[in-house]
N, C-alpha and C positions, 0 to 999 in steps of 0.2 A: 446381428443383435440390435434392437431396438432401444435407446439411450434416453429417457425420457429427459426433459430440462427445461429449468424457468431459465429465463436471460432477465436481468436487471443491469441497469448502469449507475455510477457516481457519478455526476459531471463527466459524463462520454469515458470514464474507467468502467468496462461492461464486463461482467460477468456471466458465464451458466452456473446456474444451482444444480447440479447432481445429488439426487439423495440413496445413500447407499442401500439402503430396504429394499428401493425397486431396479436395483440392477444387480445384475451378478458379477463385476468387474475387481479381479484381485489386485490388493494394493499394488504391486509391483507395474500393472502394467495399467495406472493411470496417468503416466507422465506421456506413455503412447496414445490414451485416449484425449490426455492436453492438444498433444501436438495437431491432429488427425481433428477433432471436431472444435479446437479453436482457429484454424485455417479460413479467413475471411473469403477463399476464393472456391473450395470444395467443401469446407465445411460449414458449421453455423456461423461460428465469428466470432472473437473475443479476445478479453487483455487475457485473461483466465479460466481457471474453473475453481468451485467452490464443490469440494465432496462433503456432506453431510450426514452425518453418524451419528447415534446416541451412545453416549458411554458413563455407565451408571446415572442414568435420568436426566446430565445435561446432553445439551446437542455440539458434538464437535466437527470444528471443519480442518478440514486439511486445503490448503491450497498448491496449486499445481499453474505454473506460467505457460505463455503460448506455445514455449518452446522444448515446454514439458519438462523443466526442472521447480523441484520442489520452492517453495517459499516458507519460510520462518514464522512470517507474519503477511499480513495485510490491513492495514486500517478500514479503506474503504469494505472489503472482502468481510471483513466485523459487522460492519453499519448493513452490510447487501444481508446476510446469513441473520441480522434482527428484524431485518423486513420481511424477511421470506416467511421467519416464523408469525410475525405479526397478520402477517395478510390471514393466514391461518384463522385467528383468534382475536377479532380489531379489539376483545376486551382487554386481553394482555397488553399491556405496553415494557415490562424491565423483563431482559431475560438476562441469562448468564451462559455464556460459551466459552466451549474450552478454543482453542488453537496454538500448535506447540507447545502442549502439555501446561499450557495457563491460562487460567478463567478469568474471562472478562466481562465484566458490566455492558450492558446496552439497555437506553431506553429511548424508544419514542417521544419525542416532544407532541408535533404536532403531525396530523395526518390526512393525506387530500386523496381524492378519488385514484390514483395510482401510484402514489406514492407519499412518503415519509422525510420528516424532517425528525433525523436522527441521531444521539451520542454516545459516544462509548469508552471508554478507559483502554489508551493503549500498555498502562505498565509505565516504568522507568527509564529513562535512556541514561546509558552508558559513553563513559568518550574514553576508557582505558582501551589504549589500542589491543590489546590481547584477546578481549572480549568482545571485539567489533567483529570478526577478528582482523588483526592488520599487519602486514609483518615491518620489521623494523626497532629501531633501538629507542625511537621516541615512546615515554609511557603515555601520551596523549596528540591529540592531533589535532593543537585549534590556530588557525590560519597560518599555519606552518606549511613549507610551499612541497607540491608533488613536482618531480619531472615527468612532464609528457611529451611527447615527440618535439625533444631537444630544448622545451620552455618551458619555467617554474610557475607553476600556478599555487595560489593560495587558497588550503583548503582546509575545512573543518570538516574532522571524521567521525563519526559516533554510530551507536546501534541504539534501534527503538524497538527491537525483536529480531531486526535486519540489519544490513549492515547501511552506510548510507554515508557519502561524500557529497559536502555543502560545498558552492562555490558562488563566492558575492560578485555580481558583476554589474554596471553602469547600466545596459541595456542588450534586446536579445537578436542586435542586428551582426550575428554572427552564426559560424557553423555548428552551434551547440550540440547538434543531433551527433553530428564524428567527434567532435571532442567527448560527447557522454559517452559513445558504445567505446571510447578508446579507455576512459576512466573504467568505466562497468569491468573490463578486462584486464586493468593495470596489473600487473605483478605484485604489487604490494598487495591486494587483496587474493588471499588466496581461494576465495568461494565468492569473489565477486563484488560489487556494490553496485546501489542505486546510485544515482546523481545528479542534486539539483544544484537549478542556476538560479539564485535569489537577487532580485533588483528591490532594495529597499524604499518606500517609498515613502514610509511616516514610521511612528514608535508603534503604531497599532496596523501597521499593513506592510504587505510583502507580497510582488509578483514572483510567479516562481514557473519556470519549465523542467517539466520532470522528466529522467532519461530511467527506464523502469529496466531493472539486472532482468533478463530474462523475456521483455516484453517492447523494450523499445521505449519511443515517445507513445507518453498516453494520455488521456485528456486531461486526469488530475490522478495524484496521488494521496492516499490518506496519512503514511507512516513519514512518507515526503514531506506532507506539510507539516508535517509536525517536528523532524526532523531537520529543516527550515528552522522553524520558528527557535527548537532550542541553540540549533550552532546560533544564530543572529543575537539572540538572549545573554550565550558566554561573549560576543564580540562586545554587548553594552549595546547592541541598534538598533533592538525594539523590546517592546513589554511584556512580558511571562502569556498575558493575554493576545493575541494578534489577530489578524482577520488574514488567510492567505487565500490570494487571486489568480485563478487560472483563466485561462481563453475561455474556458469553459463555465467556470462562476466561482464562487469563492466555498470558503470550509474554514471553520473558527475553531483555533487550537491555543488551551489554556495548560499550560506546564505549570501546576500549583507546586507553590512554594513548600507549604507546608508538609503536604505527602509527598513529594517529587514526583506523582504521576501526573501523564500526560492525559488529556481528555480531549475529544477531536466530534465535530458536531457540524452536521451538511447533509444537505438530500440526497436520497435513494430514490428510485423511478423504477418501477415494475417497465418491462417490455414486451414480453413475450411467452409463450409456453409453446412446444412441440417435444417430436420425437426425431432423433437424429439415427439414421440407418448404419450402427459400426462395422466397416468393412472386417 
């Protein structure tokens, strides 16, 4: 079967765009089609896939990791699924998509030959541990310490659609990559978490390396930086507005006060378009 797909990245977070109209692929066995044509060495390549559906007149995505378990949410996987449509129609700039059963805002700022400077509404975050979900008798999780192989780390836990463990650290000359896949799999999470490691750097900036539940390290995270910005916001060490920095370039994340929704704003880069051959 032939798999048609756009590939776009976030700041080196790469996606395929699958659109459901032109494949016949039943839901069940898209997390075998993740694994199988996100494979960097036999397949096309990627953190993910984005499947794309219309369901009563908006367009939803489901998101599916390399490793072929589902995802909740995606920030960047938002911003890739409003460019995809944009490229479509450069008159359109606001659309609304669903993901996990919630509609979100995206608009187009500005937009260059291959790509979009783009924002979107992630929703709310939550830090009641039951709702992250996270097991444990603490009703909250903010720099309160985890045990990992035998040492307490201090960590702030929340969901921003997913579940998501902050960790403030001085700098990234350590083995962060085994401590995130050890965190991603902690016992205390029972479906998992993401895992960043935030080096603060002013009230308006934060370096961060992201340990992505299901994907690894990846070049940025959107739900990450956002997820960031709030655990640091309840610590009091930095401003509801931030600017977060990856190796890869930064993504500006505003947790307004007034709605308590998060808004996350950063380029999109078209890559590519083919057909992947599914065994």
């Amino acid at each position: 079967m032939k798999i048609p797909f756009v590939k776009y990245h976030a700041l080196a977070n790469d996606f395929l765009v699958i659109e459901a109209a032109q494949v016949r692929v039943p839901k069940a066995r898209l997390g075998r089609l993740a694994r199988t044509i996100c494979n960097r060495r036999s397949g096309v390549g990627a953190d993910g896939i984005l499947f794309l559906s219309t369901y009563r007149g908006n367009r939803r995505v489901d998101v599916y990791n390399a490793d072929g378990s589902w995802a909740e949410k995606s920030g960047n996987g938002l911003r890739i699924a409003a460019m995809h449509e944009y490229l479509k129609n450069r008159r359109r700039r606001r659309f609304e998509i669903i993901m996990n059963d919630q509609m979100h805002q995206a608009q187009v700022l500005e937009g260059f030959d291959n790509g979009a400077l783009i924002t979107t509404q992630l929703g709310s975050p939550t830090f009641e541990t039951k709702r992250i979900p996270m097991k444990g008798k603490r009703r909250v999780m903010i720099n309160a310490p985890l045990k990992v192989g035998g040492v307490q780390f201090p960590v702030t836990c929340l969901a921003v659609g997913n579940p998501h463990a902050v960790l403030p650290v001085d700098d990234f000359d350590f083995d962060w990559q085994t401590l995130g896949a050890e965190i991603e799999t902690h016992p205390s999470f029972p479906r998992g978490t993401n895992v960043e490691f935030v080096r603060v750097v002013s009230r308006r900036r934060i370096d961060l390396a992201d340990w992505e539940r299901g994907a690894g390290a990846t070049g940025s995270s959107g739900t990450g930086a956002a997820a960031a910005v709030c655990a640091m916001v309840m610590l009091g060490a930095v401003e509801r507005e931030c600017a977060v920095y990856f190796d890869t370039g930064n993504l500006k994340v505003h947790w307004r006060r007034e709605s308590d929704l998060i808004e996350l704003t950063g380029p999109v880069d078209y890559i590519a378009k083919g057909e992947f051959v599914s065994p």
